[in-house]
C-alpha positions as CSV (number, residue, x, y, z in Angstrom):
1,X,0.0,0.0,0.0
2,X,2.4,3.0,-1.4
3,X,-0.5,4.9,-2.4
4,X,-1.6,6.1,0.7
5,X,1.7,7.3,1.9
6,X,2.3,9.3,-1.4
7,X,-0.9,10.8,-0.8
8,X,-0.3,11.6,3.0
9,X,3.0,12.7,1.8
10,X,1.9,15.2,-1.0
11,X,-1.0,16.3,1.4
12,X,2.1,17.1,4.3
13,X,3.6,19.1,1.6
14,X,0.8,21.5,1.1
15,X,0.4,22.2,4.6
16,X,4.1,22.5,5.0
17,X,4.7,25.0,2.0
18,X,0.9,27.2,1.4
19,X,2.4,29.6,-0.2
20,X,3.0,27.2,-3.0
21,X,-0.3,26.1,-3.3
22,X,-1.0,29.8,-3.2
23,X,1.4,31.2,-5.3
24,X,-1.1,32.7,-8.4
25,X,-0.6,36.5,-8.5
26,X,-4.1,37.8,-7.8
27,X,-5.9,42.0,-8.1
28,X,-6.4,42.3,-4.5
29,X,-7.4,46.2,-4.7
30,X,-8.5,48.9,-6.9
31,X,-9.1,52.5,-7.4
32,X,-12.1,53.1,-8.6
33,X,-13.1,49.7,-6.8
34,X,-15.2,46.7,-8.4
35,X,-19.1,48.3,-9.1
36,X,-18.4,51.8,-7.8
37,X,-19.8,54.6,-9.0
38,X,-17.1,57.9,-8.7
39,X,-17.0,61.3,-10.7
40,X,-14.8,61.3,-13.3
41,X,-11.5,59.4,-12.4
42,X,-8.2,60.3,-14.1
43,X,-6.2,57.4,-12.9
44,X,-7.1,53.9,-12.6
45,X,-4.9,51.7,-9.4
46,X,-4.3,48.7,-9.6
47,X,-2.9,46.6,-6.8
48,X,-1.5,43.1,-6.9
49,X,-1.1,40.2,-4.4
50,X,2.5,40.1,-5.0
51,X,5.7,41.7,-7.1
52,X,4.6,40.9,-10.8
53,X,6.9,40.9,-14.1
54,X,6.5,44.2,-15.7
55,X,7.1,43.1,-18.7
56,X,4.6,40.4,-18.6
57,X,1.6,42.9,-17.2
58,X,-0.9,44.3,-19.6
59,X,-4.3,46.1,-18.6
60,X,-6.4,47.6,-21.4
61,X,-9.8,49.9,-20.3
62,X,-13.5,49.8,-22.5
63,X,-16.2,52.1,-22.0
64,X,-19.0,49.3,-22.1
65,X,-21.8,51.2,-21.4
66,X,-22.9,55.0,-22.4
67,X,-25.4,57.1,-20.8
68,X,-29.0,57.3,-22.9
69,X,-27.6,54.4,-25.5
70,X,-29.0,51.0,-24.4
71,X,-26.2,48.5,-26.0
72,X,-22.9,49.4,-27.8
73,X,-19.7,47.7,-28.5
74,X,-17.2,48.4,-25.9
75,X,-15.5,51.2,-26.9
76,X,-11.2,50.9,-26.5
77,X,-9.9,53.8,-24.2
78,X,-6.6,54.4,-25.5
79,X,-4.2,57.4,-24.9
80,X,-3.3,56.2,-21.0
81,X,0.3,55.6,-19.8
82,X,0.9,52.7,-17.5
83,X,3.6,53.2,-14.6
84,X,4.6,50.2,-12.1
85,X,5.5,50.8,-8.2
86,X,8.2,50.3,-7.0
87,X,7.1,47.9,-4.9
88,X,6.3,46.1,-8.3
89,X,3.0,44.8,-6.5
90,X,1.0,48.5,-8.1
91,X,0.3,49.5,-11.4
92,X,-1.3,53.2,-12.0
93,X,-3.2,53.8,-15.3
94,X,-2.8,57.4,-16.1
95,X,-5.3,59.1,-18.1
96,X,-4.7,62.0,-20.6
97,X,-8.0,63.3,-19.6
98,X,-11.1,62.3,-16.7
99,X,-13.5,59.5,-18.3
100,X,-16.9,61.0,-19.3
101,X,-19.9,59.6,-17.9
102,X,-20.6,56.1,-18.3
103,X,-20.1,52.0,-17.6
104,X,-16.4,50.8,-18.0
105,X,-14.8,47.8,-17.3
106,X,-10.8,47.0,-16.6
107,X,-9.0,44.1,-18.3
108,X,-5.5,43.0,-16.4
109,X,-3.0,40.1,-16.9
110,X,0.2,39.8,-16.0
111,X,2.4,37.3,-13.8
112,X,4.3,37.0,-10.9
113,X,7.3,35.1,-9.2
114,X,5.7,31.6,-10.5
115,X,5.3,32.8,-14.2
116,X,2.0,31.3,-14.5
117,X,-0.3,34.5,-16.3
118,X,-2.9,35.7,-14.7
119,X,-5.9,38.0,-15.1
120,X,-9.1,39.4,-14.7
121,X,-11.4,42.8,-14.7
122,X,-13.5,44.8,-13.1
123,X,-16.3,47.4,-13.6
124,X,-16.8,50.6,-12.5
125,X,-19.3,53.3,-13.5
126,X,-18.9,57.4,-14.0
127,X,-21.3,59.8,-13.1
């Protein structure tokens, strides 16, 4: 019976090392936050669960909803610098100019330490 003590063995491991079993970079803040509603922002904060790659980290920004039109495309912000922290766990999008009213929605991916890529968005709405 070898199979139970590999198992026990592997299962010891992952109690002994969590942060490998826990190692995916993840967004664990931002500015405007997930489904808030703010007057026009003209920077967008992202922060990460760890130090990411920078050359690995992406984040693109859609308006995806515009005030008195009931469905669109989402329309491609472009125009914004990125800049990483130094901390290299932030990332701030700087906008040329404040977003206008309306429904937009953050796209990120980037990795960390492990070099597994990882991403997500969020939403956010002007008023």
């Amino acid at each position: 019976m070898r199979l139970p003590r590999l198992v026990l063995a592997i299962a010891a491991m992952g109690l002994a090392f969590p942060q490998l079993a826990a190692a995916h970079t993840r967004l664990v803040s931002s500015s405007p936050t997930a489904n808030a509603t703010v007057a026009a922002p003209t920077k967008i904060e992202l922060r990460f669960s760890e130090a990411v790659i920078a050359a690995t980290t992406r984040a693109e920004i859609a308006m995806t909803g515009m005030p008195g039109m009931g469905s669109h495309a989402p329309m491609p912000i472009t125009g914004f610098t990125a800049q990483m922290g130094k901390d290299r766990k932030s990332m701030t999008l700087l906008l040329r100019r404040p977003l206008t009213a309306g429904t937009y929605r953050v796209t990120w991916n980037t990795a960390g330490a492990d070099t597994h890529h990882m991403g997500g968005n969020f939403s956010f709405t002007v008023r």
